[in-house]
N, C-alpha and C positions, 0 to 999 in steps of 0.2 A: 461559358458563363454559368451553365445549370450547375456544370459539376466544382464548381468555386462554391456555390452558396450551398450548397449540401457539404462538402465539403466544414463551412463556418458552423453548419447549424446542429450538423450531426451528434457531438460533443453535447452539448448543453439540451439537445433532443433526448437524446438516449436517456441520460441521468435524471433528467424533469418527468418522465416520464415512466420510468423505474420508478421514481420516489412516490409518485401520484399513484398509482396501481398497487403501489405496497400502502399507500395511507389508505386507499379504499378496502383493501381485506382487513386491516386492524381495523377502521371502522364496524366491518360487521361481523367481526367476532372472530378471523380469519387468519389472524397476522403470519403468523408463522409460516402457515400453507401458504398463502399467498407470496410472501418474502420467498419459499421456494422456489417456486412457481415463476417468480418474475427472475430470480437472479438465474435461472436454469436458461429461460425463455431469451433473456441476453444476452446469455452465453453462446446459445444456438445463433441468433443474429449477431454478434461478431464473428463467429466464425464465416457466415457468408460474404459478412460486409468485409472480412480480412479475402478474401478472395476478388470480390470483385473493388474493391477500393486500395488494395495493400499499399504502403507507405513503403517497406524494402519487399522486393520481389523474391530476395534470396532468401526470408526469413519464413517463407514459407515451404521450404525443403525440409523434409525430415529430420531433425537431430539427433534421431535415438533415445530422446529422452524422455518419450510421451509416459511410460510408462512410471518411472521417477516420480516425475512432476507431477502425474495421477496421486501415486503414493503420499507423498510429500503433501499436498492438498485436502483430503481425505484424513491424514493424520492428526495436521493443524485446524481444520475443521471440523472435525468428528470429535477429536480428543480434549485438544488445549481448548480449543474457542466456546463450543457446543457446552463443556464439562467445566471449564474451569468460567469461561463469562457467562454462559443462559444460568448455569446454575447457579453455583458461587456467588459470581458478582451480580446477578439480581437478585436473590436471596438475600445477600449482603446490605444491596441499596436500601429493601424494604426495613432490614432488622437495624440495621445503623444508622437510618436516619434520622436526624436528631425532632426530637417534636417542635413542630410549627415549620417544619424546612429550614429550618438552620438560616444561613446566611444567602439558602440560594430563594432567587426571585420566582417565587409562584404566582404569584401578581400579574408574571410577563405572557405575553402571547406565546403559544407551544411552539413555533416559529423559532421565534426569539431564544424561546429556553433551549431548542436545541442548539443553534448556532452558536451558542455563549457553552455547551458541553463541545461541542467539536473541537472548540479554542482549547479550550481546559486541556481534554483530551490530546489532544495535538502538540500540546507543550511536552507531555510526559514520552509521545510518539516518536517527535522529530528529537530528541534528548536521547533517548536507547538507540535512533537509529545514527545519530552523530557518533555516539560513543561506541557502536560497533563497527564502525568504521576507524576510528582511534584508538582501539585499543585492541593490539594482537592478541588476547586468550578471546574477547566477542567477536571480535573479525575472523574465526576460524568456524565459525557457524554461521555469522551471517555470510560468509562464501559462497555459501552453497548455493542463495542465490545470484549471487553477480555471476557462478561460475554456467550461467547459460550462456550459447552460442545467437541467439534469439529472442524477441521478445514477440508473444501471440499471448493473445489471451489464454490459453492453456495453462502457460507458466504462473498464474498470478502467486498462485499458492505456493511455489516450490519455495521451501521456510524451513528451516532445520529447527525443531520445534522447541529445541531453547531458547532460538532467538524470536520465536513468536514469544515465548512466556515472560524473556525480557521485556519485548513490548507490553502485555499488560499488564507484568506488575511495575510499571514505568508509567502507566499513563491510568489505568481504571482509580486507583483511591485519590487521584484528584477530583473525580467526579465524586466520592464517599466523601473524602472531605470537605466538600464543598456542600454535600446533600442532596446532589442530585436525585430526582423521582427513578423509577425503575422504567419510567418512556421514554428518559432521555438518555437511559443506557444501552433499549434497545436501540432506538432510531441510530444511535451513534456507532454503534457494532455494523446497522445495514448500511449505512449513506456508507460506512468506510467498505463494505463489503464490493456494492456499487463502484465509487471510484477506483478503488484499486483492480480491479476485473478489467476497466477503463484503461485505466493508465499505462496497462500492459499490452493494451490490442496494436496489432501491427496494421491501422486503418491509417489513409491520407488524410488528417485532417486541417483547419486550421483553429488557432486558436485567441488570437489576438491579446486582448486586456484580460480575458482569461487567467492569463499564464501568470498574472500579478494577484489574483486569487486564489484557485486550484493547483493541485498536484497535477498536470496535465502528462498526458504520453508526450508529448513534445519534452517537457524538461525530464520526466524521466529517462527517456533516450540518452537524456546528456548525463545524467547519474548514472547509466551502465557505462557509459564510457571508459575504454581503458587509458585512457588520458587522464591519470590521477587530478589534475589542475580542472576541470571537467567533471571527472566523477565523485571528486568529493566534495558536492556540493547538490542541492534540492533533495533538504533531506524529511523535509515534509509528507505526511503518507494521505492527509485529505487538502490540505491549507498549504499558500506559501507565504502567511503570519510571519511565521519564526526565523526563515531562513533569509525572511528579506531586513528582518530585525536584527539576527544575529550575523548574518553579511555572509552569505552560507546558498544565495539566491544565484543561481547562474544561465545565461541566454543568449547564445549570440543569435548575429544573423547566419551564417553559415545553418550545412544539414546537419545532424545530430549523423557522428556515425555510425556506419552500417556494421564495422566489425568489435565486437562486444567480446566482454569475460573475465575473466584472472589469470595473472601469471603462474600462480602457484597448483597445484596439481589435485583434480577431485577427482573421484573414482567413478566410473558411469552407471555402478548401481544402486539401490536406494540404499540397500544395509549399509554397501559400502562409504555412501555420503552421509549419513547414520553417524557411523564410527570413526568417518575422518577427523572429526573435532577432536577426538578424543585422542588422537596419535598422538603418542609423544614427537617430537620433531622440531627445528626450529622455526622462528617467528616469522612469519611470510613476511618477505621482503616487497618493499614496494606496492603496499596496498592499503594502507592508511597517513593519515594525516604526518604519522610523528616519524614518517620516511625520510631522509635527506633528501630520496629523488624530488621531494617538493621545495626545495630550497629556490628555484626559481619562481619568477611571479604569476601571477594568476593570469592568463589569456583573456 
């Protein structure tokens, strides 16, 4: 019974308490360090709770890929995210924002204004991550992540960092156009920071009415699946708004399976996953929507 309700609670533990610890160092002048600090410190606590709680046993075996996915990480958070969102796009929020805040509600409780950026945001998210799965010149970068054997928190980052860039120039100038402040671009960058670290951990958990809100490890499980009817579907990266909107929402009762990846061929170093996209070669068969193999119906 203990380990049921730890189990239910852990999820919405983890992340309530991420968010609470990072709002207390931007209150006292700290943000950044702190947002380090704590995403670092939950990084180190899934990897213990992926030991003592794992969800697949075998996904804790070595894949050869730590290093990769080190890279890969480090790249799209150093480079694209770090350079192109802390800077750019908050420099941008402050200098394009129209005078009086435009059309977005300042009125609203900070609560409020961010939940109503996640939505925004999240529209432009789940839209670049549908279309790289539909369309073979994007789906040759976003491979690089399905093409893991695993799913642990380690991999969260492994992002071939076109297909991170397509993500934010798909989803940040809805928050510019709308007028977002520069708190609701950070808060938005960390909660996504937060869940997606989540959604990759290899921890038993459960997740109930959840899973009709959140991006959960639960439905992500069934997005890596190689069961196209399966994997092309919970294309949500914090919300599942969109997908339950656009009919894109998928859950059975069965387990999410345990064997993961692509058909199609990625090389096991990082330059070399680097430069796959860019091979000439033809269009992977069998790994998005406009495949014949999905000509049958949805499970």
């Amino acid at each position: 019974m203990t380990r049921v309700i730890i189990s239910c609670l852990l999820w919405p533990l983890l992340l309530v308490t991420s968010i609470g610890l990072t709002q207390l160092g931007m209150a006292s002048g700290h943000g950044v360090l702190t947002f380090n600090a704590v995403y670092l410190s939950l990084a180190v606590t899934l990897f213990f709770l992926e030991r003592a709680l794992p969800h697949e046993g075998s996904w804790l075996r070595n894949d050869g890929q730590m290093l990769p996915d080190l890279s890969h990480t480090l790249l799209n958070k150093g480079l694209v995210q770090v350079l192109v969102v802390t800077a750019t796009t908050m420099g941008a929020a402050e200098a394009l924002a129209p005078e009086g805040g435009g059309l977005w509600p300042t009125s609203w409780p900070a609560a409020a204004q961010i939940l109503l950026g996640l939505v925004l945001a999240e529209f432009g998210l789940y839209w670049a991550h549908r279309l790289s799965h539909e369309y073979p010149f994007l789906w040759r970068f976003h491979a690089v992540h399905h093409s893991v054997k695993r799913l642990w928190f380690f991999n969260t980052g492994r992002f071939h960092f076109v297909d991170t860039a397509v993500s934010i120039l798909l989803s940040q100038p809805l928050l510019f156009l709308a007028g977002a402040p520069k708190e609701v671009f950070i808060w938005v960058s960390g909660i996504t920071a937060f869940i997606g670290i989540l959604t990759h951990c290899n921890i038993e958990m459960r997740f109930g009415f959840l899973n009709y809100f959140f991006n959960t490890p639960r439905l992500h499980r069934w997005h890596h699946s190689m069961d196209l009817r399966e994997g092309n579907k919970n294309y949500g990266e914090n919300l599942m708004l969109w997908d339950l909107l656009f009919g894109t929402y998928f859950d059975a009762r069965r387990r999410p399976p345990a064997e993961i990846g692509i058909k199609d061929y990625m090389p096991e170093s990082f330059a070399g996953q680097l430069i796959q996209p860019f091979s000439p070669r033809e269009a992977p068969v069998g790994t998005n929507p406009l495949s014949k193999e999905l000509s049958t119906p949805d499970v």
